[in-house]
C-alpha positions as CSV (number, residue, x, y, z in Angstrom):
1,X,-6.4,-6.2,-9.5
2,X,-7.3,-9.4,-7.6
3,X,-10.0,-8.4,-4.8
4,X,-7.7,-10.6,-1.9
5,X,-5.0,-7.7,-2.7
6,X,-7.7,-5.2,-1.1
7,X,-7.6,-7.7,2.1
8,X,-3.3,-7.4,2.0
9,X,-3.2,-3.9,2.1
10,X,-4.6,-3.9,5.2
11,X,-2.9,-6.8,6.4
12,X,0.5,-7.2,5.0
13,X,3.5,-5.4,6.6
14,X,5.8,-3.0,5.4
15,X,9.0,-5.5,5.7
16,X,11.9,-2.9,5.2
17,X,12.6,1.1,6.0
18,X,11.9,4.0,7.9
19,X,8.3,2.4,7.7
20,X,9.2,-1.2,8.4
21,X,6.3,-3.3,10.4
22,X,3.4,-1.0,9.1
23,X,0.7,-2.4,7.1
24,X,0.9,-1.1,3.7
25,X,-2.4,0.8,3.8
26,X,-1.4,2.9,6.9
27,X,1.5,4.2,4.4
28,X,1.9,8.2,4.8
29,X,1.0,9.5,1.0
30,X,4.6,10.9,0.2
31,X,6.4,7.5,1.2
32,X,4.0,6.2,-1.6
33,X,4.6,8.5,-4.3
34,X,8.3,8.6,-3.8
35,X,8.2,5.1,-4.9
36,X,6.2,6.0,-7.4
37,X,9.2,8.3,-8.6
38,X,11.9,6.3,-8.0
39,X,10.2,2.8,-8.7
40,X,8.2,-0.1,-6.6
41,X,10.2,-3.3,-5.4
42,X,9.2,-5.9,-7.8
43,X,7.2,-9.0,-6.5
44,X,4.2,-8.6,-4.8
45,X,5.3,-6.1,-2.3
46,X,5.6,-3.5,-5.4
47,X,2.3,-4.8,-7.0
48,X,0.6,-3.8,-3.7
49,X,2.7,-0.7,-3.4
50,X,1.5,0.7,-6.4
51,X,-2.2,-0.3,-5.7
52,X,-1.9,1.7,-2.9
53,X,-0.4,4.7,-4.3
54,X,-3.1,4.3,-7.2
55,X,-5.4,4.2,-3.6
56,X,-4.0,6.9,-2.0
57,X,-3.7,9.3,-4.8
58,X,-7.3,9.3,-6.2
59,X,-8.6,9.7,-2.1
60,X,-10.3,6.2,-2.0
61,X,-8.9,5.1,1.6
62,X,-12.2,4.8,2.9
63,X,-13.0,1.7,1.3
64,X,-10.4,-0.3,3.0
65,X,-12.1,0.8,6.1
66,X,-14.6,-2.0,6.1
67,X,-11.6,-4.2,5.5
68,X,-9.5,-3.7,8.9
69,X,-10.3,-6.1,11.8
């Protein structure tokens, strides 16, 4: 993990879906881990979808709370 990915999650839009124009970190918990299931995009949206399921999952949202501006 590259420590500016930390800084996208709570920066970086949700470009598509239901959940389109929300910054990945404010992702509900079962949108992430149905991506999980069914697969991430690939790129870098699906590198920081799965860094935030990883997030989510193990209950470490707090630490992008420092992050948001």
């Amino acid at each position: 993990m590259n420590p500016e990915d930390l800084n996208k999650l709570v920066t970086f839009a949700m470009p598509f879906g239901k959940y389109k124009g929300r910054v990945i970190a404010d992702l509900p918990g079962h949108y992430l881990t149905w991506f999980a299931r069914k697969g991430f995009p690939n790129g870098e949206l699906g590198r920081l979808l799965a860094l935030m399921q990883e997030i989510d999952h193990n209950g470490l949202k707090p630490i992008l709370d420092p992050l948001r501006k």
